[in-house]
MARFIBA-981135 format. One record per residue (C-alpha): x, y, z; residue in three letters. Coordinates in steps of 0.05 Angstrom, whole numbers, plus 32768, in hexadecimal, padded with zeros to 4 digits. Example, Ala and Ser with C-alpha at 12.3 -4.5 7.8 and 13.67 -1.06 7.14 Angstrom:
<sites>
80F67FA6809CALA
81117FEB808FSER
</sites>
This chain:
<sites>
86EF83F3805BUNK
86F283A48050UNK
86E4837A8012UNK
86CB83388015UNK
86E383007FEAUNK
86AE82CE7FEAUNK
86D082A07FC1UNK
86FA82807FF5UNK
86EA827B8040UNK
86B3826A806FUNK
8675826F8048UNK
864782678091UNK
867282A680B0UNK
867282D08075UNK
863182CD8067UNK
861982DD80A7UNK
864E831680A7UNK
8639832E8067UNK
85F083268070UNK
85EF834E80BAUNK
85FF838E809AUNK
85D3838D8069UNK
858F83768091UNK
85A383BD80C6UNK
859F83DE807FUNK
856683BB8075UNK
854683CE80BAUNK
8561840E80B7UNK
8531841B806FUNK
84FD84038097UNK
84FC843380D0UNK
850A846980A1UNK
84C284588079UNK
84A9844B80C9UNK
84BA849280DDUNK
849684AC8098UNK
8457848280A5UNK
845E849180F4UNK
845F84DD80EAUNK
842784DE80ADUNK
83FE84AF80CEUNK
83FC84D98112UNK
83FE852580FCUNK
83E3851A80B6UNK
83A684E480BFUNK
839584AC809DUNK
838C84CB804EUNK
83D284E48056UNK
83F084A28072UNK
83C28484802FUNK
83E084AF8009UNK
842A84A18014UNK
841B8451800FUNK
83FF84617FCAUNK
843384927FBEUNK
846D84597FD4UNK
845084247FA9UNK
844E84587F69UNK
848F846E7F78UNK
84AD84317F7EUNK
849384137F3BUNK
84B284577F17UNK
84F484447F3DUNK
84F884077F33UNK
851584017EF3UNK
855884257F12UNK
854C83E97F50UNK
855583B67F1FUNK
859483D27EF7UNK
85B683D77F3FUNK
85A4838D7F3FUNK
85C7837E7F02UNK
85FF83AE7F1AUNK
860383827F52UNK
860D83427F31UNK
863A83607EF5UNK
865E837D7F2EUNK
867183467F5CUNK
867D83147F22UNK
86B583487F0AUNK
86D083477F5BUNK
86D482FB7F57UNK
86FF82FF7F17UNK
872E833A7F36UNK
872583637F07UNK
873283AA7F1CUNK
873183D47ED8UNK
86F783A87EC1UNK
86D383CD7F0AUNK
86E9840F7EF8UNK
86CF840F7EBCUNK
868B83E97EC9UNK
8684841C7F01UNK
868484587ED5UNK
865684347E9CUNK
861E84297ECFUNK
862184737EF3UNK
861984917EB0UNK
85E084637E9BUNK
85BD84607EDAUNK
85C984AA7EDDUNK
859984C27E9CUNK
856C848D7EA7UNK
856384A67EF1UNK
855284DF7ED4UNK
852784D07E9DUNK
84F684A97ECFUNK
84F984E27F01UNK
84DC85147ECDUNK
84AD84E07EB2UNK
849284CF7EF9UNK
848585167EFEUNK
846285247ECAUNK
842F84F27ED0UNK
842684E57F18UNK
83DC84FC7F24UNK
83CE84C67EE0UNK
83F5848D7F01UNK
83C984977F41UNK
8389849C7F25UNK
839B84637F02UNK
83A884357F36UNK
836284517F50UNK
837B84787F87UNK
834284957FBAUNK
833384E07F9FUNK
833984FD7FE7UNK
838584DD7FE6UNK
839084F47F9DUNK
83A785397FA5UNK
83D785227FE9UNK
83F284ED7FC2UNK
840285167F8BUNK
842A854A7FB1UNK
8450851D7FD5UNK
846384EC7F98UNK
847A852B7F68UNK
84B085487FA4UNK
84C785027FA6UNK
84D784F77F57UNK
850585387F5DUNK
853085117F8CUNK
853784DB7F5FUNK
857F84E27F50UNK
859084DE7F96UNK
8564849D7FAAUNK
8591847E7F6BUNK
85CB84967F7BUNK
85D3847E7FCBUNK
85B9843E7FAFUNK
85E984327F7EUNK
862784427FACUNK
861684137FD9UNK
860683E07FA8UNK
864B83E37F8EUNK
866C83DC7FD1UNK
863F83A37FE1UNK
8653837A7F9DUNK
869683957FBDUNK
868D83647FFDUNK
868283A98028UNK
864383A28043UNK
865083CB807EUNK
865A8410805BUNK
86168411803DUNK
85F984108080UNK
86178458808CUNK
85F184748054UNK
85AE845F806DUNK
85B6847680B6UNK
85C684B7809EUNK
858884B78075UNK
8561849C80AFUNK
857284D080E2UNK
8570850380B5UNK
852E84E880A7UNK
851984E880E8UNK
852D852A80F8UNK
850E855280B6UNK
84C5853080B8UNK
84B3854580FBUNK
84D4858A80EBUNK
84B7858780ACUNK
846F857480BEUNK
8461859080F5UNK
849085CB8107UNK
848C85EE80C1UNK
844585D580BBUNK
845185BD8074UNK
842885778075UNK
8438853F8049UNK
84668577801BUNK
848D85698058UNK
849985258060UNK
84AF85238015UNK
84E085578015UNK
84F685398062UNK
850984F9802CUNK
852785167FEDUNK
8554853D801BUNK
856C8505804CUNK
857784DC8008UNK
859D85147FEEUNK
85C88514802DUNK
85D484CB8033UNK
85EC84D17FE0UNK
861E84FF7FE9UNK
864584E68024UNK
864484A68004UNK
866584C67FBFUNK
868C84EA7FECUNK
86AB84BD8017UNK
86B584897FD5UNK
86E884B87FB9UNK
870884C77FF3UNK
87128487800AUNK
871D846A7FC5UNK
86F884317FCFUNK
86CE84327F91UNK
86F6843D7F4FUNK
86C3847F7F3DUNK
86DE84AE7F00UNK
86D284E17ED7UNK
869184D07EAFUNK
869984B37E6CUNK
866F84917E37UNK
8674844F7E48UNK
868E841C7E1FUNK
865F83F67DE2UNK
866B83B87E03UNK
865983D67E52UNK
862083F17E38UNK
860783A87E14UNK
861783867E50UNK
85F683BB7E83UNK
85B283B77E54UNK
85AA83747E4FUNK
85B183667E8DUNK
859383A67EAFUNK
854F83A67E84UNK
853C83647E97UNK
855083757EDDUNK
852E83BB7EDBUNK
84EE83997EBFUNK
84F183697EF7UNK
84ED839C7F24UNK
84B983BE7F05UNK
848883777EFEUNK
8492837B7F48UNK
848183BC7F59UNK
844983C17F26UNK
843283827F38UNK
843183A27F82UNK
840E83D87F66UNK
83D983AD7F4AUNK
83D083907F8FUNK
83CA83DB7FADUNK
838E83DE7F7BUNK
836F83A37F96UNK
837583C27FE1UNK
835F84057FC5UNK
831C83ED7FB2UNK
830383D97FF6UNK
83078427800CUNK
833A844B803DUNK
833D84278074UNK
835C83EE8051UNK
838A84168029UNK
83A384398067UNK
83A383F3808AUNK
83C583D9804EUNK
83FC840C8055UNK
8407840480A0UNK
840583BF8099UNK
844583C58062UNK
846983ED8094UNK
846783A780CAUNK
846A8370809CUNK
84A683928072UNK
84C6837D80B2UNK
84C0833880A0UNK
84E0833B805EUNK
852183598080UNK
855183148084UNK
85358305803DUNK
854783438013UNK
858B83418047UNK
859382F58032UNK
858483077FEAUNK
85B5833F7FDBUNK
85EC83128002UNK
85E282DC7FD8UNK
85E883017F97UNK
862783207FA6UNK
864482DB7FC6UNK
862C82A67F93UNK
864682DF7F5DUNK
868182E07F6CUNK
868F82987F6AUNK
8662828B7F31UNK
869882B77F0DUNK
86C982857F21UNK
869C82417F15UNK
86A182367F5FUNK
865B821C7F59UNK
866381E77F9EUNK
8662822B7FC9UNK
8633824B7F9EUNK
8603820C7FB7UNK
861A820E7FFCUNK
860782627FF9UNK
85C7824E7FECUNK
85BB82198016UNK
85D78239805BUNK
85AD82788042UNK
856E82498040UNK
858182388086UNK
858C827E8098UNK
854B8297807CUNK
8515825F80A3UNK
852F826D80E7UNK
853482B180E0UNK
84F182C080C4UNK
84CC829480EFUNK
84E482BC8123UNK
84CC8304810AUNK
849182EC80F7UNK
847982D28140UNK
849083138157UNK
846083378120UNK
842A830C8123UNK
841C8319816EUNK
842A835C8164UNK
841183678130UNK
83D1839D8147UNK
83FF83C68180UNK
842E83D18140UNK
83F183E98113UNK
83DA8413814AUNK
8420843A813FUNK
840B844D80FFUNK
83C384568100UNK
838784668131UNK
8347845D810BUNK
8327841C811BUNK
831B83FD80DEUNK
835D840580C0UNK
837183EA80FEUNK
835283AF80FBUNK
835B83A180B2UNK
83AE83AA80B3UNK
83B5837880FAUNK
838E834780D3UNK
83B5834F8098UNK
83F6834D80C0UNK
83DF830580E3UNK
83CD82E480A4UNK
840682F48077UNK
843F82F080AEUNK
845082AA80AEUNK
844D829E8057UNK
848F82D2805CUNK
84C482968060UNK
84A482818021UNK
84B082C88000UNK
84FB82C18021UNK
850B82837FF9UNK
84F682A77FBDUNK
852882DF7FC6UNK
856582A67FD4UNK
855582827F9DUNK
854682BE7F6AUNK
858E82DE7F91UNK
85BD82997F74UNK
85A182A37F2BUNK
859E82E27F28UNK
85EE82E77F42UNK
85FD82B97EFBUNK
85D982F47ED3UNK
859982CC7EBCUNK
857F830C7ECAUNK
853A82FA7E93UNK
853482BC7EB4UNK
852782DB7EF8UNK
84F8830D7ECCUNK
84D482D07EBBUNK
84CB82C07F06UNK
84B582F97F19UNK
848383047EECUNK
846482C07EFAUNK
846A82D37F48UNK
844283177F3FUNK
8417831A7F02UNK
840582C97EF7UNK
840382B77F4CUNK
83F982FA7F77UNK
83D3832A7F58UNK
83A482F57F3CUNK
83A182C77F79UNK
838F830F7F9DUNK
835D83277F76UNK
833882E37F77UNK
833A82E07FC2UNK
832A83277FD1UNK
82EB83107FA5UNK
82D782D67FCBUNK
82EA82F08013UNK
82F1833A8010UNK
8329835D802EUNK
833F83248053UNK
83518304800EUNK
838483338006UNK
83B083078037UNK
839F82C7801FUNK
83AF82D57FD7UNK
83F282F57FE4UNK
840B82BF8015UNK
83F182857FE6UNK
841682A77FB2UNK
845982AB7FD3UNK
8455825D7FE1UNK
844C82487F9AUNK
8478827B7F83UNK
84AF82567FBDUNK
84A682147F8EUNK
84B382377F4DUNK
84EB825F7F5DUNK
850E821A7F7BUNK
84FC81EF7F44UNK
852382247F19UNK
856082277F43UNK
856781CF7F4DUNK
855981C77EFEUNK
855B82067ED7UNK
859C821E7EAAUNK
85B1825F7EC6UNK
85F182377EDBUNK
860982447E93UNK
85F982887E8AUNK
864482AE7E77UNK
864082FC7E83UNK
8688830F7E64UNK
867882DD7E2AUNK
867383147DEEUNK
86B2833E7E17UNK
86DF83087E1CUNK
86D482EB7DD2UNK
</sites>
């Protein structure tokens, strides 16, 4: 299984190279929520398909904090594979399974406990409510294995082994595939089905990945021990503010969901089929993103900052041409691909409308995600908080809720897409003039 040293070499090939894997990973997430929303959607109806885009948004803002410390993980990571540093790995490696270990399971019991408050909260429909909840609670018991899959193949990525990941996913994919129609349909358990149909394709795709890390010995695992004083300092302040980006995200989505909730069913369900096609469009950019975190980190670790620019730049490139692409493709197709999730007409109608509207603002979003990807790679992990927050709770949720005022639902799309253009121009405007470029990781370690 290669390693990629990006601190030397053709930056052009090797991010391409690097950046291939990880948008079929990418895709491959994609069809596995496609499958979910195809099967509720067609067996289940329109409550249930409500349900699980409620459910996904909830689920992700309980997660997220775990998301975020694989970020930091990722930049810690490849910053200690640009120095060489192969006991420095080993040791980093245990500090953040143990860590994201408990917490894993501290948010998996809390999201359990309260899920029926968190949905009511976010004003979930009452005939969705009791769906929602069912679905949601199965899913928190998994929660170990959802971090664990994760955080493998976030260490082989910061690595330069993009291509491993990939194997994880598809197992979780076809199990995926496989279990919900089984699930659903054959055992006649309903949405209980599609949720245990995930936990247990997660739970599959976890342990082949542990399994084949130790017996290829390609990441230094060990016996669990209390990590170091100075891991854990390191892992915290990085991780929270990475975690709590996360979670202004996802919250800040789930703010959004609130917004869509209040114009009835149809739009919710809409909403969520519309997710499922334009998540599409954000492929190259979360691809483009993790690539240049792990790339620009490791040369950041060794002040190689002309590639670090040149990352960025040929990932700008990258990013335009790519997007503009997908999102012809979505926008004229975009009511066929609602139709695969949904039959009721004025869902229908609301999610292709949706789809057209927002489609082409998604280059915007994908310079956002390069930009964010080069500072957060120097570990100016509260800067990026900073970002974020302005993105979601200062530009998107505001700029949506003011528009879904003035023009109804079809606000919804004109807030979000303003808001990922403006966002475009602060994130930049950062990256030219801001001072991440000083930020020193191993400064309190190596004093």
């Amino acid at each position: 299984m290669k390693q990629h040293d990006f601190t030397k070499g053709n930056i052009w090939r090797q991010l391409v190279t690097f950046s291939a894997p990880l948008l079929l990973t990418n895709l491959l997430q994609v069809s596995y929520q496609f499958i979910d929303s195809l099967w509720v959607g067609n067996l289940l109806g329109t409550n249930a398909l409500g349900a699980v885009a409620i459910s996904s948004t909830v689920l992700f803002t309980i997660l997220s904090f775990i998301i975020g410390i694989n970020n930091a993980a990722l930049t810690i990571l490849s910053q200690i594979k640009g120095k060489q540093d192969e006991s420095g790995l080993k040791s980093y490696v245990n500090a953040f399974s143990v860590i994201l270990g408990l917490i894993a399971i501290v948010l998996g019991v809390f999201g359990f406990v309260f899920t029926e408050k968190i949905l009511l909260l976010l004003g979930t429909p009452s005939e969705m409510i009791p769906l929602a909840v069912t679905y949601l609670q199965i899913n928190f018991l998994g929660i170990l294995f959802l971090f664990g899959y994760n955080f493998i193949g976030t260490v082989y990525r910061a690595l330069g082994n993009s291509q491993t990941p990939l194997r994880f996913v598809m197992i979780a994919v076809v199990l995926n595939a496989v279990l919900d129609p089984l699930f659903i349909y054959v055992f006649q358990w309903g949405i209980r089905g599609a949720a245990y149909a995930t936990v247990i394709a997660q739970g599959a795709a976890f342990f082949y990945g542990l399994v084949l890390s130790l017996r290829r010995k390609f990441i230094p695992f060990s016996m669990p021990r209390w990590p170091k004083k100075a891991e854990v300092s390191l892992i915290l302040t990085q991780g929270i503010p990475s975690g709590l980006q996360m979670m202004a995200i996802s919250a800040g989505s789930a703010a959004i969901m609130s917004v869509v909730a209040s114009f009835g069913k149809d739009t919710v369900a809409g909403f969520g089929a519309a997710q499922r096609l334009d998540s599409l469009i954000m492929l190259p950019a979360q691809a483009l993103g993790v690539a240049v975190t792990s790339m620009a980190g490791q040369n950041i670790a060794v002040q190689q900052w002309e590639r670090v620019r040149k990352i960025a730049g040929y990932a700008i490139v990258l990013n335009l041409a790519i997007m503009l692409f997908i999102s012809s493709v979505i926008f004229i197709m975009a009511k066929p691909g609602i139709v695969m999730f949904i039959s009721e007409p004025g869902a229908v109608v609301f999610g292709a409308s949706y789809v057209q509207m927002i489609a082409f603002f998604y280059p915007f979003l994908g310079l956002n995600f390069i930009f964010n990807g080069v500072v957060r790679a120097s570990g100016a992990m509260l800067q990026v908080l900073v970002l974020n927050i302005i993105s979601f709770w200062i530009l998107r949720y505001p700029l949506t809720y003011v528009f879904a005022g003035l023009l109804g639902e079809k606000g919804i799309a004109v807030g979000i897409g303003l808001s990922f253009m403006i966002s475009s121009v602060i994130s930049y405007a950062y990256y030219r003039f801001g001072r991440w470029r000083t930020k020193n990781l191993f400064a309190k370690a190596e004093s």
